[in-house]
N, C-alpha and C positions, 0 to 999 in steps of 0.2 A: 504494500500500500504506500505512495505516497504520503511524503513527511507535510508538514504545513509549510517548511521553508522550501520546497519544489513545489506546492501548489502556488505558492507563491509566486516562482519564479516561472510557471510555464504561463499564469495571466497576465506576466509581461510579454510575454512570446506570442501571447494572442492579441493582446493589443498592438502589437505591433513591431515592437521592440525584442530584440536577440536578448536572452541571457548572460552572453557574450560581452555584447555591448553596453549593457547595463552593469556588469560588472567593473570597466572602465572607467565609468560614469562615476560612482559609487568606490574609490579606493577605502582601504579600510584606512582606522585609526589606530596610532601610536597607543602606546597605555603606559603609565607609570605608573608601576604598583607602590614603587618607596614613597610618593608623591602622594599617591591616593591615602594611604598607611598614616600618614602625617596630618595627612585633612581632616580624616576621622579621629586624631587626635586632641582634635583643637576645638572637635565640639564639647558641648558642656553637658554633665549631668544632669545637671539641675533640668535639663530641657523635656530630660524624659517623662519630664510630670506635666508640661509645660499645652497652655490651648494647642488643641490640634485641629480646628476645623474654622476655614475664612467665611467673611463676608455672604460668599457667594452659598455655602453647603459644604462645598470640597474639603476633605482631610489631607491633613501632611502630617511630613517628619518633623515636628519643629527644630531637631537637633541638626537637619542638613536637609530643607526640603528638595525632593527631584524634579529636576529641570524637564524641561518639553524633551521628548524622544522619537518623535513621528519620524525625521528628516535619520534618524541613525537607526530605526527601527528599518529605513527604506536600505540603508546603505548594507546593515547585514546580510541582509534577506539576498542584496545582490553581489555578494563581497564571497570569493574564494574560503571556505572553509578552513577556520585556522588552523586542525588540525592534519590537512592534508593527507601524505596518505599513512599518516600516523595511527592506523587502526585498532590497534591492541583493547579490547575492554567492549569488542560492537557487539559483541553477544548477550541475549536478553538474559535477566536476571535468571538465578534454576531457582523451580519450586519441591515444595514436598507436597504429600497428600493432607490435606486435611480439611472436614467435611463442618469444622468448627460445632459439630454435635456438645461439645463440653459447656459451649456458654449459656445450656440451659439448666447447667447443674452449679445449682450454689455453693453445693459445699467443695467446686474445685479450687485449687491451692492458686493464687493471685499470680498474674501470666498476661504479658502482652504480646499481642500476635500478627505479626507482618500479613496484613489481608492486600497488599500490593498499592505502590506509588506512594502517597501519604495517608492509605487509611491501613488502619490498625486497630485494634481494639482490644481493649484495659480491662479484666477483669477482676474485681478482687469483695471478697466480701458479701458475692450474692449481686455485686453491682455488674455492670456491662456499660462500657463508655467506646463509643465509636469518634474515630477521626476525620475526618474530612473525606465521607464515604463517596465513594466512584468505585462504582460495577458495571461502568458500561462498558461501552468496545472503543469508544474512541473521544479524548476531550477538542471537541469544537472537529481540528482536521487531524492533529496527531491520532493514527490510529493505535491500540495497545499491543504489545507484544507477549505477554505473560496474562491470561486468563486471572479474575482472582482465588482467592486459595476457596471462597467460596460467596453465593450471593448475598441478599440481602434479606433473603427467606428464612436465614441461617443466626442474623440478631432475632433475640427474643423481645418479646414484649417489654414494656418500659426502660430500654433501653437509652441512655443520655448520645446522643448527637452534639460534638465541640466540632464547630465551624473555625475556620480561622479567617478566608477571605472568598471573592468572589470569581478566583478564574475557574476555565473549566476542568483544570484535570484537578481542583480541589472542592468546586460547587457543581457536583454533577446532578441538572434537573432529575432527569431519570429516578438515580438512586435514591432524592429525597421522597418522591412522590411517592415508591415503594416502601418509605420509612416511614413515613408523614403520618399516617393515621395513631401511629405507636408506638412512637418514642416520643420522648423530649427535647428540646433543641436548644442549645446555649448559641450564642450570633454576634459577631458583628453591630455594632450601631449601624440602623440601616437596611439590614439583610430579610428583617425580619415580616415584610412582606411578600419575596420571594418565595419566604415556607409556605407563608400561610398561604398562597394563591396557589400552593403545590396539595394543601390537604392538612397541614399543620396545626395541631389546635394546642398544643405548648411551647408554645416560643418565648422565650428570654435573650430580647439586647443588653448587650456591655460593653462598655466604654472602657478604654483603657485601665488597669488598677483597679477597676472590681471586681468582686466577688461572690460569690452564690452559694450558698451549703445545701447539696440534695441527700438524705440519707446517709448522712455522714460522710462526704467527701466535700473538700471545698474546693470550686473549681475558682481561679481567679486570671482573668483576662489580661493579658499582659504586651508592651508595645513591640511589633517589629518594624525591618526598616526594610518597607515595600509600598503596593500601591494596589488599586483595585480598578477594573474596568472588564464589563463585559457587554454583549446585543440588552439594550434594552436598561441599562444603567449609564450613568456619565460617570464620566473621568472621576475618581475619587470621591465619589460621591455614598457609597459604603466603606468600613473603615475594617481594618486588614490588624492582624496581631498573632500574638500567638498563646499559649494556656499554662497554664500548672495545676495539677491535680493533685489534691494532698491528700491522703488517707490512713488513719490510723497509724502515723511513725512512716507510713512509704508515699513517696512523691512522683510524678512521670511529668515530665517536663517536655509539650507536643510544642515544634518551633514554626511549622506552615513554613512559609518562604520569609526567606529574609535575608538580605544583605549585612554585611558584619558592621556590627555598631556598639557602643558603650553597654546598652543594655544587659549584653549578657553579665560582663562582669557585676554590674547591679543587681540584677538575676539572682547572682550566687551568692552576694554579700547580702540580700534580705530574705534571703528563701534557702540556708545552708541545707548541709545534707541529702539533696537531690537523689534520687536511684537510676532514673533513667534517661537521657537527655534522646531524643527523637529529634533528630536535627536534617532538613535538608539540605541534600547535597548535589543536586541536577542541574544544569544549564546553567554551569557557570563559563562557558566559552562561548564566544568570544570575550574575554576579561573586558575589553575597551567600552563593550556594549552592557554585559551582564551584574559587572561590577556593584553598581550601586543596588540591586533588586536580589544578588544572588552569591553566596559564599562560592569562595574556592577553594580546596585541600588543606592550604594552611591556615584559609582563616577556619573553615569548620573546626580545627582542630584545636586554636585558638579560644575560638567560643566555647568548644566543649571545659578546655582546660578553666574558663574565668566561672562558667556556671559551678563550676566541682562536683560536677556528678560524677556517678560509680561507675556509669555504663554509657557509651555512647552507642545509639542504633541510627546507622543512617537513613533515613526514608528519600526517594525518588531519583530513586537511580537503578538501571537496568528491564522499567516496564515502559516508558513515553520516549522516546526522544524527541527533546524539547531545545537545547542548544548545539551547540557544534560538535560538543565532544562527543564519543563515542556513548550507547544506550548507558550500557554498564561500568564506562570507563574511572566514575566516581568512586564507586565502592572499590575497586581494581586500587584503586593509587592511596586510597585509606588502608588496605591490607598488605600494602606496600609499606608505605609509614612506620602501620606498625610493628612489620618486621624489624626496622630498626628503631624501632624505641619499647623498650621491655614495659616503660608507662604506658604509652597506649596499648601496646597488645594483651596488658591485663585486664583492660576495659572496652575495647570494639566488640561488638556483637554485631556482624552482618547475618539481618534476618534473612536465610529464601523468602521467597511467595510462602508464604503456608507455615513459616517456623513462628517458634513460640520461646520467650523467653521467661523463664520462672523466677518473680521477684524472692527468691528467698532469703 
């Protein structure tokens, strides 16, 4: 199937224009990553608490809002692949079997479960927390490569749904509307008409730094450093973050997308003792483009180390491709890493599709 960045480029071909020649057109950009390293240093803490939404509706960063991206959005799309023919990592994530039958039984032992891209699901205590579910076959044009480990027949009733923003391989219609009737939904400021028009009759918005206690867990909404836009919403006009879930002495810390920012180390200095940090790690190539909206190897690793969690799980890598780099090439250069570094390889867990990881 056809990627989105070839559909892309073949309706320039139909308009009229070579892909060739658009390439030209469209040289790519320089990147300074010690430059970039240094800007993100010079914003402030303090910002993370700070208004996030203008005049107009629209949400930002206020620690380093991002600039208009139309004009480099056009130049990637028609810009030589930076990874050339550097292949290593194209192969889709492997799965294992599993028909997820246990999240109907309460008395199983607390376990989160790679159900593929960014959804997962937390279960501990009789509870069931779903992450940013997508079961379908394809977000927007990216089609999937890895099947999930199972559908959505497969959450049980009362089930908590944590959203974190509005694109598609994170907000997939489909799978809410199969959820909608029965579960609960935590959202976005914003998002929460999207449920409801889906079938949704518990919906809770949250703004950045709130918090909510269901059943003894407290979920609480927290900033990352991204952006939201999809058909039928404007430009930032839902507000994008990511969650912490605390339960009884154990924590899972779900990241959505986000580019490397202060936050995390805040993260860890007000939320110590972390278990599992859920961090994505997809489309961070082209750097010059991906940079502000998406981590890279060392900043993921970075993140992980400021939050201090016990366990880093990477999510979204090896089922979409979504950037330049290879499907699976993320998780590939993390187990690379942590070959040489004995810290991290005491804490990576790359989930398959379908694996399960036991808080004990």
């Amino acid at each position: 199937m056809p990627t989105a960045r070839q559909m892309l480029r073949w309706s320039g071909i139909l308009a009229g224009c070579s892909a060739a020649a658009l390439s030209g057109c469209f040289a790519p950009k320089p990147f300074n990553e010690e430059a970039w390293r240094a800007r993100v240093e010079e914003t402030r803490e303090a910002d993370l608490t700070a208004a996030h939404r203008d005049l107009s509706g629209r949400f930002f960063n206020p620690w380093m809002p991002m600039k208009a991206r139309t004009g480099d959005f056009l130049r990637w799309t028609f810009t030589r692949n930076s990874f050339g023919e550097d292949r290593k990592g194209s192969s889709e994530s492997p799965s294992v079997p599993n028909n997820g039958a246990y999240l109907r039984d309460p008395a199983q032992p607390p376990s989160v479960t790679q159900v593929g891209h960014a959804t997962f699901v937390i279960q501990w205590a009789g509870q069931v927390v779903v992450t940013d579910p997508f079961f379908g076959k394809r977000a927007a044009l990216p089609s999937r490569l890895v099947p999930p480990a199972f559908g959505p027949e497969a959450i049980p009733d009362g089930a908590i749904v944590v959203l974190s923003h509005n694109h598609y391989d994170h907000l997939d219609a489909e799978s809410i509307t199969a959820l909608a009737p029965r579960c609960r939904f935590l959202c976005p400021l914003g998002l929460g008409e999207f449920l409801r028009k889906r079938g949704a009759r518990d919906v809770v918005e949250l703004d950045w730094w709130q918090t909510l206690q269901i059943n003894g867990t407290v979920f609480t909404f927290l900033p990352a450093q991204h952006w939201s836009r999809r058909l039928g919403m404007g430009l930032n006009k839902t507000l994008w973050g990511s969650w912490l879930m605390q339960r009884e002495g154990r924590s899972v810390y779900f990241g959505g997308d986000s580019g490397y920012f202060k936050g995390f180390r805040e993260f860890g200095r007000r939320f110590p003792g972390i278990d599992v940090a859920l961090i994505g790690v997809g489309a961070y190539a082209p750097r010059w483009f991906m940079h502000y909206a998406h981590m890279d190897i060392p900043e993921t690793i970075l993140a992980f180390r400021e939050l201090g969690a016990r366990y880093l799980v990477p999510t979204q890598s090896g089922v979409l491709g979504l950037g330049d780099e290879p499907v699976s090439r993320p998780a590939l250069e993390l187990e690379l890493a942590a070959a040489a570094d004995p810290w991290l390889r005491k804490r990576l867990r790359v989930l398959p599709v379908g694996g399960r990881l036991f808080l004990d």
